[in-house]
C-alpha positions in Angstrom: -17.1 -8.1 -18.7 -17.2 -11.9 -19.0 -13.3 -12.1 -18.6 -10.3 -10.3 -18.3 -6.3 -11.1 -18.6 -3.8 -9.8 -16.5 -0.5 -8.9 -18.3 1.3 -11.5 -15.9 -1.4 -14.6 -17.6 -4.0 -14.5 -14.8 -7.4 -14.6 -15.9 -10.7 -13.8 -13.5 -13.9 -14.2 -15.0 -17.3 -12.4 -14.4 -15.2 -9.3 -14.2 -17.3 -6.3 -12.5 -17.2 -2.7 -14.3 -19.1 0.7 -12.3 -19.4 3.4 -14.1 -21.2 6.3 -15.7 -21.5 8.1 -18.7 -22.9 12.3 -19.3 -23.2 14.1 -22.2 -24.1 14.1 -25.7 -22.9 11.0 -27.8 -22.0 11.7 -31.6 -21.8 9.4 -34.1 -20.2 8.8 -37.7 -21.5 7.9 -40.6 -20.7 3.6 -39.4 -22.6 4.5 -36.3 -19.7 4.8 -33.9 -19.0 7.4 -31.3 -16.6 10.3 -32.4 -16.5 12.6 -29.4 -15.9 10.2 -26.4 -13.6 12.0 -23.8 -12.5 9.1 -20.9 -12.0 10.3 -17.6 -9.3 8.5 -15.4 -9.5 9.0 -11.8 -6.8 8.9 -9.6 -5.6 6.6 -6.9 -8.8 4.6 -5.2 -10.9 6.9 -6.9 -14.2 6.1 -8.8 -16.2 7.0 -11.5 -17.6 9.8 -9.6 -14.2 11.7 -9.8 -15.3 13.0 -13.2 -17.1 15.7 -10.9 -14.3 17.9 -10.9 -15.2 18.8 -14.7 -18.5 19.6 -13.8 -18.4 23.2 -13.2 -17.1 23.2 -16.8 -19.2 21.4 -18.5 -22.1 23.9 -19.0 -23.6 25.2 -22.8 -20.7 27.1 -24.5 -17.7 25.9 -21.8 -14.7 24.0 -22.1 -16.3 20.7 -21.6 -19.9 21.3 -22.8 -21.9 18.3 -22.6 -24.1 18.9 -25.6 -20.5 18.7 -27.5 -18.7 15.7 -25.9 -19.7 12.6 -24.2 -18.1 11.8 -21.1 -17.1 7.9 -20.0 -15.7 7.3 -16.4 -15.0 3.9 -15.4 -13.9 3.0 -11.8 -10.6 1.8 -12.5 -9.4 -1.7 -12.2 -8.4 -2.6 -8.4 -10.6 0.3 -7.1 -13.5 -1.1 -5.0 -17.1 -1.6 -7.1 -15.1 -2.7 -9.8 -12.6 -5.2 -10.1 -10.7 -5.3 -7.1 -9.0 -7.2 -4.3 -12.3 -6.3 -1.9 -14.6 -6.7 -4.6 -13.9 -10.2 -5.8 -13.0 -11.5 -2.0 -9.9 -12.6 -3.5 -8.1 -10.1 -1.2 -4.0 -11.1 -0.9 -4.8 -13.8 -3.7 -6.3 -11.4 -6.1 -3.8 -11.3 -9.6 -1.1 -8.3 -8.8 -1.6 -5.9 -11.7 0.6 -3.0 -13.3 -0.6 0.6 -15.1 -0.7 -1.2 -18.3 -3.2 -3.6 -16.9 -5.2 -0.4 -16.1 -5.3 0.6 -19.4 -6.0 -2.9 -20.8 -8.6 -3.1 -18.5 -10.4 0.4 -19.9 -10.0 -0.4 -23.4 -11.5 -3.7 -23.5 -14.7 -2.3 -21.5 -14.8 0.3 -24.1 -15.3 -1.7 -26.7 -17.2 -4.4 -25.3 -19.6 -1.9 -24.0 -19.3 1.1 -26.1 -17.8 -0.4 -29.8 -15.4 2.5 -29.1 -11.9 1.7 -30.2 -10.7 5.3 -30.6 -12.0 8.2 -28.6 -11.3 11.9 -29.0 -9.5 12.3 -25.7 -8.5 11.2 -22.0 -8.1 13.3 -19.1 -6.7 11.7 -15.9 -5.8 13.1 -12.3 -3.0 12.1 -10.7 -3.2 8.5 -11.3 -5.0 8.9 -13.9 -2.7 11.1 -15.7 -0.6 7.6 -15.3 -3.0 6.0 -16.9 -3.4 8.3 -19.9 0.3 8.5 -20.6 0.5 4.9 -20.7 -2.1 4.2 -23.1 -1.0 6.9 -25.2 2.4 5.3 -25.6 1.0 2.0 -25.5 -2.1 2.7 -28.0 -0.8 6.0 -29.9 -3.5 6.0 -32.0 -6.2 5.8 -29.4 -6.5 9.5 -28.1 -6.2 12.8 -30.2 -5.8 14.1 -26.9 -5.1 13.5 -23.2 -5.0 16.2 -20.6 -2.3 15.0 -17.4 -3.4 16.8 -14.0 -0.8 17.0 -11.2 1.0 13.7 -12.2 4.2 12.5 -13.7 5.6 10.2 -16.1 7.5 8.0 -13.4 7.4 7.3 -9.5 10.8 8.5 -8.3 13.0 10.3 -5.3 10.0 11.2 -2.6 7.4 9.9 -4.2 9.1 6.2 -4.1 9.7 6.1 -0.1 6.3 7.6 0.5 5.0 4.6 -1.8 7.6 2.3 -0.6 6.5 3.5 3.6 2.7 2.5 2.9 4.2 -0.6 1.7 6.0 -1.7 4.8 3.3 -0.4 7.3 1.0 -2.9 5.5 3.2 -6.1 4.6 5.1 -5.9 8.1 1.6 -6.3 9.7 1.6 -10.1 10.5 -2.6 -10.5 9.4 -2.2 -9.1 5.8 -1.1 -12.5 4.7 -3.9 -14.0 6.6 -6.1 -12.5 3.9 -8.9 -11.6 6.3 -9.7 -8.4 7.6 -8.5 -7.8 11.3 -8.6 -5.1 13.9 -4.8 -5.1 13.6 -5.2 -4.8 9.9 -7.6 -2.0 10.0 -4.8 -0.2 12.8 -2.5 -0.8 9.8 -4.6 0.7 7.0 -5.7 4.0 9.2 -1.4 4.3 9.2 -0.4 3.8 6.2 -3.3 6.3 4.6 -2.1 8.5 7.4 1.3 8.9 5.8 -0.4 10.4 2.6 -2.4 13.0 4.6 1.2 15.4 3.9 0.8 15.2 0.4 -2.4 16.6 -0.1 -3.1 20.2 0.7 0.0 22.8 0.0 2.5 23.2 2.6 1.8 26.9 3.3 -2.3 25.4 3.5 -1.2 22.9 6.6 1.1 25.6 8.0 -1.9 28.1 7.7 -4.0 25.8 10.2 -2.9 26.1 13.9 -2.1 22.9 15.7 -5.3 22.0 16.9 -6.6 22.2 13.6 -4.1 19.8 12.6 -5.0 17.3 15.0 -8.8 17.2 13.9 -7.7 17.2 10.2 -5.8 14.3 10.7 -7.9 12.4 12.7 -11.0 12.9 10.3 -8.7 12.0 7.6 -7.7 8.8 9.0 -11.1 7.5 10.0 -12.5 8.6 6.3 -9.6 6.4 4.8 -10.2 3.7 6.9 -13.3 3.0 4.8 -10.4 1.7 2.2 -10.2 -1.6 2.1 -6.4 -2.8 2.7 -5.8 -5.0 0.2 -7.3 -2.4 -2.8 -4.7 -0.3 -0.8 -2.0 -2.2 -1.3 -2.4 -3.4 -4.9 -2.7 0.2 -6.1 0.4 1.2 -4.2 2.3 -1.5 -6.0 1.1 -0.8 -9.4 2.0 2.9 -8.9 5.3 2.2 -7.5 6.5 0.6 -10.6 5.1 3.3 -13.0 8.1 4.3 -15.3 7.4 5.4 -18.7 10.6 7.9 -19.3 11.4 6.3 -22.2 8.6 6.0 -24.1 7.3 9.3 -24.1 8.7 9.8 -27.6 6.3 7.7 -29.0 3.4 9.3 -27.9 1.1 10.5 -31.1 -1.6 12.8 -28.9 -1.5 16.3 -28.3 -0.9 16.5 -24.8 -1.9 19.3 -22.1 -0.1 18.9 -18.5 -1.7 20.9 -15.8 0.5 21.0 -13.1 0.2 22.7 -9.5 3.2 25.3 -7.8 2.2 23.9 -4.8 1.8 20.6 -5.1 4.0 18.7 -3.1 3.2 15.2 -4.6 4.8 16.4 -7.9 6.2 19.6 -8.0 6.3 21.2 -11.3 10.3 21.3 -11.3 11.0 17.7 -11.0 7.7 16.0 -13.1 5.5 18.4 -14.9 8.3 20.7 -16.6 10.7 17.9 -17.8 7.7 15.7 -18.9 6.9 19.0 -20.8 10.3 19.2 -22.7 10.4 15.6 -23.1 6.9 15.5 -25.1 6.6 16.7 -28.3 3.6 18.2 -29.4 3.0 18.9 -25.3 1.6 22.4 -23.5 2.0 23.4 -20.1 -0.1 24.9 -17.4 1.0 26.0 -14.2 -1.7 26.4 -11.4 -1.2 28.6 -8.2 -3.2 26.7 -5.7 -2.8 26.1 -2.1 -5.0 23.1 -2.8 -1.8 21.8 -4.1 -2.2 18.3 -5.4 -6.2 18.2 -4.8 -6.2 21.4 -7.4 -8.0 19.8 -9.8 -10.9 20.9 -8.1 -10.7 24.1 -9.2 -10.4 23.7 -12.7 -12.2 26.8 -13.3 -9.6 29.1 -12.5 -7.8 27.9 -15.6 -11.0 27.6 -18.0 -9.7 30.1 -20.5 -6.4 28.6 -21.0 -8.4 25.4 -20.9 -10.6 26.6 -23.9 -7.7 27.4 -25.9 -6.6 23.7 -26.2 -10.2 22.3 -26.6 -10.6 24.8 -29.8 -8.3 22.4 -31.1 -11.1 19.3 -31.2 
């Protein structure tokens, strides 16, 4: 895109978009797109998380590519598209909210796409923030938008988890430097670390002997280390702000929450099931997963309930 505005006035220009389409494009009788579903990844994700709908997307399944086409963007502040590490701008680059996210989307939509509604949006995680905030914001945007293992707000544990990757970062004395140290790269391993607990199901760690743990941990560190710092820290700002409780009533979409029993990010009790009587024209599904949060990648075992709601577009 040739520019983009931040909500707070900032503007960056020569604004870089990844992404990638599948599918089967439709169009209308003006020549526009009618069965565009968006997938929104989740935090630091990229385009590539639209894999996780895969397995469902052959002839005669719930997302069959010869009926919909598909449209994931790497999210703005995720590295390869707009970002802290992709601009260079690192600690300077514009701090940006959910809502920036969703500005962010539309506008590449249309410039790209002349797409300025779309049948639906399905988002993980934080990209179920994403969806709900565009669905308030926009409530004509979406017929539709499917909310995997996420919430309408960052509260209670969620906050000090989001609020301790916070502190390990800013208390390192190089993140203000704005260049990348071996100190800040100690700091980033530590503060990824202290998500590693909020992946995989409690009974899933406890399953694993000690040992097991240790190599887990360690792999999962050095894989996150390949996260730049400052996309870390921007993303874990925007999130911790996320608070849409009172707007959900003016959501127009049909909405279907998939949330996890074991997901210890946002347990059903607390997010899914209140977000579920605080939506309207809302449905919920309940996963049993000891993938817990990361459950999304086995959509599958929910295909028929899945189908039901898509018989509806």
């Amino acid at each position: 895109m040739s520019s983009f505005e931040f909500e707070n006035g900032e503007v960056l220009k020569d604004v870089k978009v990844e992404y990638m389409t599948f599918g089967t494009p439709i169009y209308d009788e003006q020549g526009n797109i009618e069965n565009a579903i968006v997938y929104c990844h989740g935090s630091l994700g990229n385009y590539s998380s639209m894999k996780k709908i895969a397995p469902l997307a052959c002839e005669g399944d719930v997302f069959d590519e010869n009926k919909y086409f598909f449209i994931s963007l790497t999210s703005l502040g995720s590295p390869n598209s707009c970002s802290p590490s992709t601009t260079n701008l690192n600690s300077k680059f514009p701090k940006y909210s959910i809502l920036d996210v969703v500005n962010f989307q539309k506008q590449f939509l249309k410039e790209k796409f002349n797409i300025e509604h779309v049948l639906g949006m399905i988002g993980n995680s934080m990209g179920g923030f994403v969806s709900l905030t565009s669905a308030i914001h926009f409530p004509d945007f979406a017929d539709f938008i499917i909310l995997g293992v996420s919430s309408y707000k960052v509260a209670g544990h969620d906050y000090v988890l989001s609020k301790l990757v916070n502190e390990i970062i800013t208390s390192d004395p190089d993140y203000a430097k704005g260049e990348l140290t071996y100190s800040l790269l100690r700091s980033s391993r530590l503060a990824n670390l202290a998500e590693f607990n909020f992946g995989l199901s409690k009974k899933a760690l406890r399953n694993m002997s000690n040992d097991e743990l240790d190599v887990e941990l360690e792999n999962f560190g050095n894989e996150m280390m390949e996260i730049d710092i400052y996309d870390l820290k921007y993303c874990n700002q925007s999130c911790m702000m996320y608070d849409v409780e009172n707007d959900l009533d003016k959501i127009k979409s049909k909405v279907l929450i998939i949330a996890c029993k074991q997901d210890p990010h946002f347990p059903p009790e607390l997010d899914a099931i209140p977000m579920n009587e605080m939506i309207d024209d809302s449905e919920l599904i309940i996963m049993d997963s000891d993938l817990g949060h990361l459950c999304f990648n086995e959509l599958e075992t929910i295909s028929d309930d899945l189908k039901r709601f898509m018989n509806n577009f």
